[in-house]
N, C-alpha and C positions, 0 to 999 in steps of 0.2 A: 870793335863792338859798339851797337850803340847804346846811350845811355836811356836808361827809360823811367818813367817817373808811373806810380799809378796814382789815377783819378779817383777822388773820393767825391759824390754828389751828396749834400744834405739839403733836402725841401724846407725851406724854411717858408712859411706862408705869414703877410703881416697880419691877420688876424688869430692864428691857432699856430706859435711855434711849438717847437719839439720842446719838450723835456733834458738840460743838459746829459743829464746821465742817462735816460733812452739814446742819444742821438750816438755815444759813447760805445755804447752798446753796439748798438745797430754798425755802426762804423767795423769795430773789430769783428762780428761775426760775418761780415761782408768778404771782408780780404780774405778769410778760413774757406769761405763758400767756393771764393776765386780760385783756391790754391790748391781745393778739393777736387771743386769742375775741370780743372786742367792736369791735375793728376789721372785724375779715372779718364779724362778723353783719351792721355798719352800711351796708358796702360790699353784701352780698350785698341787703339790702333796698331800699339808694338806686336799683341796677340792678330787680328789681323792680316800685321805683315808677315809675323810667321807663317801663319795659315796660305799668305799668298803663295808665300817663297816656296812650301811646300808643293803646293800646284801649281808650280811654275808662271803665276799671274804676279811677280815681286814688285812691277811696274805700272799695274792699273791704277793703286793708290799711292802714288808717289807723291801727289801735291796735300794729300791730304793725312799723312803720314807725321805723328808729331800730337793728333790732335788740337781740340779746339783750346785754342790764344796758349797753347802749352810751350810754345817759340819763346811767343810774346813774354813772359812769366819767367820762362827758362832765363834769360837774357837778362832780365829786371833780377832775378834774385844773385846773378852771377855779380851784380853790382852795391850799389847802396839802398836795397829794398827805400828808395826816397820816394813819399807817399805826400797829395797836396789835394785838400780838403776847398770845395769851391761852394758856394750855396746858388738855390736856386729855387724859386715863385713861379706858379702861373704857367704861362706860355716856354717859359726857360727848362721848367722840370719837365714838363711834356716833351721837349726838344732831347733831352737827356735821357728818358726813355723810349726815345726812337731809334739810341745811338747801343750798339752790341753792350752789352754787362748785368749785373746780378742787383736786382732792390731786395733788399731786405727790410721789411719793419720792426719796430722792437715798442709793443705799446704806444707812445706820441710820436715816436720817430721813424723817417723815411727815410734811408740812404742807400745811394746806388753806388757802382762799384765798376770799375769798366777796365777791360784789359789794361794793360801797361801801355803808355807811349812813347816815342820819341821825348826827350826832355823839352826839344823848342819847335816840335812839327805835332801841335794839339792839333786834334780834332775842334771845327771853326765854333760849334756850339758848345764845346765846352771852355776854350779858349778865352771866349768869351765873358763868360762867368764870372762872378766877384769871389775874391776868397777873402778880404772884409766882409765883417757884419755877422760874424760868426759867434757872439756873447751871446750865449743862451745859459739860464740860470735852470733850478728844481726847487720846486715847489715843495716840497717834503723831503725830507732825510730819507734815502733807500733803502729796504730792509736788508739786514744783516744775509751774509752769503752764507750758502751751505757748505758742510764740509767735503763733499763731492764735486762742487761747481769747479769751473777755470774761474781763477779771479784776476785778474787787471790792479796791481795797488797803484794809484796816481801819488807820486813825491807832493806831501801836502806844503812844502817851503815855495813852491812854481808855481808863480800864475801865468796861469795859460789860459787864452780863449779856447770855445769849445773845438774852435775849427783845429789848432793846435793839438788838443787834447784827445780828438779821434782820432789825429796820425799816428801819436803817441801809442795809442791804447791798439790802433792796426796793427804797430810795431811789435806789440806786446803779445799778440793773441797770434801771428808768425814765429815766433818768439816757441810759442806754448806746441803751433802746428809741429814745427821744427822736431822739437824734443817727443812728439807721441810716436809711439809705434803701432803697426794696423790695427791689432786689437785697441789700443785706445780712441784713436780717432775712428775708428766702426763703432764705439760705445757714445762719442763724441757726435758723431754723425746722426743717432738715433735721438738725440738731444737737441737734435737744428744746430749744431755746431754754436749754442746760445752761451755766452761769456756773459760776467758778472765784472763790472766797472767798480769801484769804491776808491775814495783817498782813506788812504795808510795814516794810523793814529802817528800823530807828532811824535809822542816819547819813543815808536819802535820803529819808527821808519829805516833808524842808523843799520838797529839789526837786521831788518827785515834785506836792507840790498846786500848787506856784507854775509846772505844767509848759505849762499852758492844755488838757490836760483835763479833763470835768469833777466837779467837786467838790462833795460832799452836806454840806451845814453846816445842823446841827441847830437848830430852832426852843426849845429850851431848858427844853420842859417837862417831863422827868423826866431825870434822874441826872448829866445832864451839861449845863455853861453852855450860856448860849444863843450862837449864832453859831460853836460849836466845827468845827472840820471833823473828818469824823470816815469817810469815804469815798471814793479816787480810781474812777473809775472808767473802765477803759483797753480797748479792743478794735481791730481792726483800722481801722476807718471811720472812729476816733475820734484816731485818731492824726495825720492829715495835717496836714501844718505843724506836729506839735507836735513839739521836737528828742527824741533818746534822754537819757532819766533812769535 
């Protein structure tokens, strides 16, 4: 099997960056969009092949059978869903939306979202990219979440760059996909698949992972131990039988 990593793009322009907590955002509803769009393609072509295999045609859509990047996806999530945030200005970002994946904006921020790869055979213009230089700060405290939203809690003990901190928060919002059943993600879906980022108050962070929702604890290859927790990740579906924290 091969191993596959997905591509995370955030535009960072040197005169107008993102917003830390847009770019956060943007990041996690991206991976949800990916995992949607390759859900619904693989569904829409299993229905298809039925239909073929019925009139004898089981064979005209054989290459195309799977759906779109739903291989690709299938393959990445069978491993370490490992997710690697790159930035990119200018001529760089335009190059990265020439290349097949999903941009999502979220207010200040632009990030793009590209099937899964090979771990060491990137596509050359993304390859390319810095995944330094990813410190983006906010300008203002984010309004409090509703009690309906998907929330993202970031472990406020971790510092993390932002580029770190949207793998994170990807991890988190997979995490949330994982756990909905149809009716939630069709309720999900009518929403833009829009998640809500915030760091978790110090005093309750303890409670909040030991709460039996679930929790994204990092594989340990860049900036922070391995086994860290470093994401709650809390929405309505996911709550049942877990008490209030």
């Amino acid at each position: 099997m091969t191993e596959r990593v997905l591509p995370l793009v955030v535009r960072i322009e040197r005169s107008a960056p993102p917003q830390r907590t847009d770019a956060l955002e943007a990041a996690a509803t991206a991976v949800v969009r990916l995992l949607d769009r390759a859900q619904d393609r693989a569904q829409d072509h299993a229905e298809d092949g039925a239909q073929d295999h019925a009139e004898g045609r089981a064979g005209d859509r054989a290459e195309d059978r799977g759906g779109e990047w739903s291989d690709e996806v299938a393959e990445w999530q069978d491993g370490r869903i490992r997710k690697v945030v790159r930035r990119a200005r200018g001529a760089e970002w335009r190059r990265a939306l020439a290349l097949p994946g999903i941009t999502v904006a979220v207010r200040t921020a632009e990030v793009r979202v590209h099937p899964p790869v090979p771990l060491d055979d990137w596509p050359r213009d993304l390859a390319r990219l810095q995944v330094s230089g990813t410190d983006l700060s906010d300008d203002a405290t984010p309004p409090e979440a509703g009690p309906g939203d998907v929330v993202l809690w970031i472990n406020p003990g971790l510092e993390m760059t932002a580029g770190k901190a949207m793998a994170q928060a990807g991890h988190g919002a997979q995490f949330a996909w994982w756990g909905a059943g149809e009716a939630d993600r069709a309720a999900w879906r009518e929403r833009g698949f829009a998640v809500r980022v915030r760091t978790a108050d110090p005093a309750g962070w303890d409670a909040l992972a030991a709460s039996g929702l679930p929790v994204v604890r990092d594989a340990g290859f860049t900036e922070i131990a391995p086994n860290s927790a470093t994401v709650v990740a809390d929405a309505p579906w996911l709550r049942v039988g877990v008490p209030e924290v």
